[in-house]
C-alpha positions, 0 to 999 in steps of 0.5 A: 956758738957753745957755753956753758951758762948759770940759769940764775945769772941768764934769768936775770940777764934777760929781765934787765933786757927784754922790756926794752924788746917791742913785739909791735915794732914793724921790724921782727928783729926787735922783738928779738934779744941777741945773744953773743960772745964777747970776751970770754963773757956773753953779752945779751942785748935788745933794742927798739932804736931809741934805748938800747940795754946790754948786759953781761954775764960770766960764762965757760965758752967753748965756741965763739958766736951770736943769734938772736932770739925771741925776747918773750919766749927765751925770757918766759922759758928761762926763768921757769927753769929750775936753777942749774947750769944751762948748755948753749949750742947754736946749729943752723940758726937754731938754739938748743939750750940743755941741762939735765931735766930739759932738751929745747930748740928755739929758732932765731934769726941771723945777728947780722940782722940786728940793728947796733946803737952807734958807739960814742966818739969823742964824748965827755965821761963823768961819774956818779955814786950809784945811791946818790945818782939813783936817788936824784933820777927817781926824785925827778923822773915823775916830774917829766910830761907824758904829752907829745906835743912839746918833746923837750918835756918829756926828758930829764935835763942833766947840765951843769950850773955853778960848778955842779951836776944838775938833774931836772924834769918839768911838764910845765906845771911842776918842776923837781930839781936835784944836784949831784954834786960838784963836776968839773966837766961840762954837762949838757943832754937831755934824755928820754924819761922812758929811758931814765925809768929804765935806767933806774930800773937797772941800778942796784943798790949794790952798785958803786958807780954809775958812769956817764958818756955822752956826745950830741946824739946819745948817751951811755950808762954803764952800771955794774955789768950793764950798759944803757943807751939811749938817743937824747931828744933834740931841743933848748930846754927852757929856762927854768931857773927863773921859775924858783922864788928867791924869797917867800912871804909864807912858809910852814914847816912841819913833819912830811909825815903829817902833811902826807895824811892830810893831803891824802884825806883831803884828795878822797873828797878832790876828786870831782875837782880834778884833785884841787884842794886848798890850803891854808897856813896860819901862824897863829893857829900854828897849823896847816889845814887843807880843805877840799869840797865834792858838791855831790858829796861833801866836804873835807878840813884836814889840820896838822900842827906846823911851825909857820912864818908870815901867812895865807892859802894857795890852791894846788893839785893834790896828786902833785902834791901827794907824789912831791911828798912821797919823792922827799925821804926827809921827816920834815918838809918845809912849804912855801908860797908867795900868795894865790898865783905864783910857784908853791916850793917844797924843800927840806934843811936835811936835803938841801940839794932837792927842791920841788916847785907846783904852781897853783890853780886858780881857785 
C-alpha cells in the first residue's frame, strides 16, 4: 500500500471512527482502525461486532493495500500533525507515515484478521432528509432506557403507521415519538440507541441525505462518505400507541421558554425528592406553577403566565421534564393531563409530528 493523503481529511476520518474502536474487548483487532484502498479512495474502518463505522476519504493511490492499525495511537498522532499532505507506505506490516516535518512507523496487524459486518442482501432501502432524520433521532434518542433488564428499551423503534415513517424510543416511563414523513415502503427494526447516538454524531449539517438499508439482523446508514452498521436487537417492541391519550381535560399552553425556568428553579429545591415536583395549571389564575419542597431545606413555588383550559395538578419527575423541554425547538409548548394518574403529554402546533409522553409519580 502507497498514497498520498491530506491530514485534515485523515484526521477527520479517524474521529468519525475510532470511538467505536474498544481497547478492552478481548480481541486485539478491535482495538485497531483499518486502513484499505478501495476504489481510488482509502476507506478506514472500526468495529467492536455490534456497530461497525466506515469512512471515506479521496486519496493519490500509488499501490493498492490494507492493515490495520491501533485506533488511539493512528488518531492522537494525526490529529497533532500540522495540516499537510501525508505519505502512506505499508512494508512488512509496518506503517510509515511521512511528510516534511515527521518520519514515523507504526505496527499493525494483517487485515485479514479483521472482523467485516455482513453485507445486506435483499434489504429495504428508503431515504430521508439529512436535517429532518437528525432532528427526529435526537428528538427521541434520550428517551430510550439505560437498563439491561428488558433489551427491547434500549433501542429506538423506526416502523411505519398509516403511510409514515415513524421513530420512537420509551424506557417505560416516558416515551418520544417523532414522524418522518410519508413511506411507501414497509418499516420495521429496532436499533441500539449507542448506535443512534452514533449516528447522529455522523450527520452533518451539510449533509442532504441519509440512506436506509435494513434486513432482520442489521441496518445501514450511509451519510455523505460515511457509512454505519449496526446489529438490531431482537424482540416485539410494545404497543405503545395505546399509551398516548386522545383526549385531555386539562391543557396549558404557554412560551417553552417560560416553562423551562420554572421547572429548572423548581428542580434545585427536588433534589431530595429523586427530582419530584408538582404542578398546577389554573384557568382562572391564568398560569402555571410548580412547586417543590426539600424538607431539610425548603420549599419552592415557580409561576408563569399560560393559556390554560379545564384544570388541576399532576406530579412529575423534573429531569424528564427539563429534557423533554430542551428536545422541542418550538417558542410555545402545549401541556396536557388527564388528572393525577395517567400520561402527561408535551406537544407543539408548530411541530405537529413530535409529541412527548411522562407519566406521573405518585405524589
Amino acid at each position: 500500500m502507497k498514497l498520498q493523503v491530506t491530514q485534515q481529511n485523515l484526521a477527520k476520518a479517524l474521529s468519525t471512527v475510532a470511538r467505536v474502536a474498544n481497547s478492552r474487548n478481548t480481541l486485539p483487532i478491535l482495538s485497531n482502525v483499518l486502513l484499505k484502498t478501495e476504489n481510488n479512495r482509502l476507506s478506514i474502518a472500526a468495529t467492536n461486532l455490534d456497530i461497525g463505522i466506515t469512512h471515506f476519504i479521496g486519496s493519490k493511490i500509488s499501490k493498492e493495500g490494507a492493515i490495520t492499525v491501533p485506533a488511539r495511537l493512528m488518531q492522537d498522532f494525526v490529529s497533532s500533525l500540522p495540516d499537510s499532505v501525508l505519505n502512506l507506505e505499508l512494508s512488512d506490516n509496518k506503517l510509515h507515515i511521512t511528510n516534511d516535518q515527521y518520519q514515523s512507523t507504526i505496527n499493525g496487524i494483517v487485515a485479514d484478521d479483521f472482523p467485516v459486518m455482513p453485507s445486506i442482501k435483499d434489504g429495504v432501502t428508503w431515504k430521508s432528509p439529512a436535517g429532518d432524520f437528525k432532528k427526529a433521532l435526537s428528538q427521541v434518542v434520550f428517551a430510550a432506557s439505560s437498563d439491561d433488564s428488558r433489551p427491547v428499551l434500549n433501542g429506538v423503534y423506526f416502523h411505519t403507521s398509516a403511510g409514515q415513517a415513524v421513530v420512537v424510543a420509551t424506557d417505560s416511563y416516558r416515551l418520544a415519538e417523532d414522524k418522518l414523513g410519508k413511506s411507501a415502503k414497509p418499516i420495521n427494526f429496532l436499533m441500539p440507541a449507542t448506535a443512534a447516538q452514533d449516528l447522529l454524531r455522523i450527520i452533518n449539517d451539510t449533509d442532504k441525505e441519509v440512506v436506509v438499508t435494513h434486513d432482520d439482523q442489521q441496518v445501514l446508514f450511509q451519510v455523505g462518505d460515511v457509512n454505519l452498521v449496526a446489529r438490531l436487537i431482537e424482540g416485539n417492541y410494545p404497543d405503545y400507541r395505546k399509551l398516548i391519550p386522545s383526549k385531555f381535560s386539562t391543557v396549558a399552553k404557554m412560551a417553552k421558554a417560560d416553562f423551562l425556568n420554572i421547572t429548572k428553579v423548581s428542580a434545585l429545591f427536588a433534589r431530595e425528592s429523586a427530582g419530584s415536583v408538582t404542578i398546577k395549571a389554573d384557568k382562572d389564575d391564568k398560569a402555571v406553577s410548580i412547586n417543590a419542597i426539600a424538607s431539610q431545606l425548603g420549599e419552592n413555588t415557580a409561576k408563569a403566565g399560560a393559556k390554560v383550559s379545564g384544570g388541576g395538578e399532576v406530579t412529575l419527575n423534573s429531569r424528564y421534564l427539563i429534557e423533554a423541554l430542551n428536545a422541542f425547538s418550538a417558542n410555545e409548548i402545549e401541556f396536557c393531563f388527564n388528572g393525577k394518574l395517567e400520561p402527561c403529554v408535551l406537544r407543539s402546533a408548530s411541530e405537529p409530528n413530535y409529541i412527548h409522553l411522562i407519566m406521573p409519580l405518585r405524589s
